[in-house]
N, C-alpha and C positions, 0 to 999 in steps of 0.2 A: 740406743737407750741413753737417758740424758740421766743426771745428776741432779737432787734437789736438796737446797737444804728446808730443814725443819727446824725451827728457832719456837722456841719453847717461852712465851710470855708469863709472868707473875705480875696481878695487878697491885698487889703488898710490895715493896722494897725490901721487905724484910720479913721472912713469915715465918709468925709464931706457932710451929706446931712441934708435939711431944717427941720424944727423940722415937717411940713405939709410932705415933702418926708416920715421922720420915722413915721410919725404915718398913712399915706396909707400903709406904710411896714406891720406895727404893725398888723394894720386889715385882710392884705392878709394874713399873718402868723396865727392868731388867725383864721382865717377861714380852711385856710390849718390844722389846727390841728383840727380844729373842723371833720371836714369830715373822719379825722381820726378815734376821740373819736368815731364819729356815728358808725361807723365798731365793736366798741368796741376793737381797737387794740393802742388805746394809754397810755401808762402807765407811763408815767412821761417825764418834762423836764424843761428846762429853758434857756434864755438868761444870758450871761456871758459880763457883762461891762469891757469897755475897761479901767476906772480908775481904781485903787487900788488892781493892779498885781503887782506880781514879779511871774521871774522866774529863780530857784537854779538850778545851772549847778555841772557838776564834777570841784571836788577839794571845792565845797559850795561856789563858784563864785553865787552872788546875782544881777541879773540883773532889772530894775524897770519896768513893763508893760511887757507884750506879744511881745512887735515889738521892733526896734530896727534896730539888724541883720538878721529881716524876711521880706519877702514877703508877708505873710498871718498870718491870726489871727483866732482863735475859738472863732468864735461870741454864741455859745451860742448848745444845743442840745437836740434831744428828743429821747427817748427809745419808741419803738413800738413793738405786738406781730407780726410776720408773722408764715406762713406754711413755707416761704423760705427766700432764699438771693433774687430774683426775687421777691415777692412780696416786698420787703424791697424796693430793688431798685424804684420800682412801685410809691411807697409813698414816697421816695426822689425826684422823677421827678416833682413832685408835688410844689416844697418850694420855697416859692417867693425869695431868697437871691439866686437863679439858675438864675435872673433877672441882677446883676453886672455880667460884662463883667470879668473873671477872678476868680468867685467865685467857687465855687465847694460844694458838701454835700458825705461826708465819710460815707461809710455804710458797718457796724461791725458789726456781728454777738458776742453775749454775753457770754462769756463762761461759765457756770454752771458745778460746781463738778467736773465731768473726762474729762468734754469737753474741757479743756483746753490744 
């Protein structure tokens, strides 16, 4: 059984929604992972705040936050076991941030040892 991760896209840098919007997010999300756990195929993850980024570019150009000069942002991610990229996928279709119009969920298989 391999390792995948799930990287969670925001096509907003910064999304304005009601602290009542994030927290029915929160729940759908805690649920979705939950159903995962049950499988026993979830092995780590976490949300990624949008304050107290940078990001170093070539030449150590320091830019402040994730957004700026982007379209999207990595709200956050979780690592799961599958048998495939298909079942991976399967449990990405699954993730309430699939909800924003624009959002997307990146699913990468883990490289281990020679797998890379």
């Amino acid at each position: 059984m391999d390792e995948f991760i799930l990287i969670m896209r925001h096509e907003d840098a910064k999304p304005q929604v009601s602290p009542e919007q994030m927290q029915v997010w929160m729940k759908q999300t805690m649920d979705w992972i939950g159903g995962i756990a049950a499988q026993n195929k979830f092995v780590s993850g976490t949300g990624l705040p949008f304050e107290d980024a940078s990001v170093v570019r070539h030449k150590n150009v320091v830019t402040n936050g994730p957004f700026g000069d982007i379209k999207e942002t990595i709200g956050g991610f979780i690592i799961v076991k599958a048998d495939s990229i298909e079942e991976a996928v399967e449990f990405a279709k699954g993730c309430p941030v699939l909800q924003g119009e624009g959002n997307s969920v990146e699913v990468r298989k883990i490289a281990k040892g020679n797998d890379q």
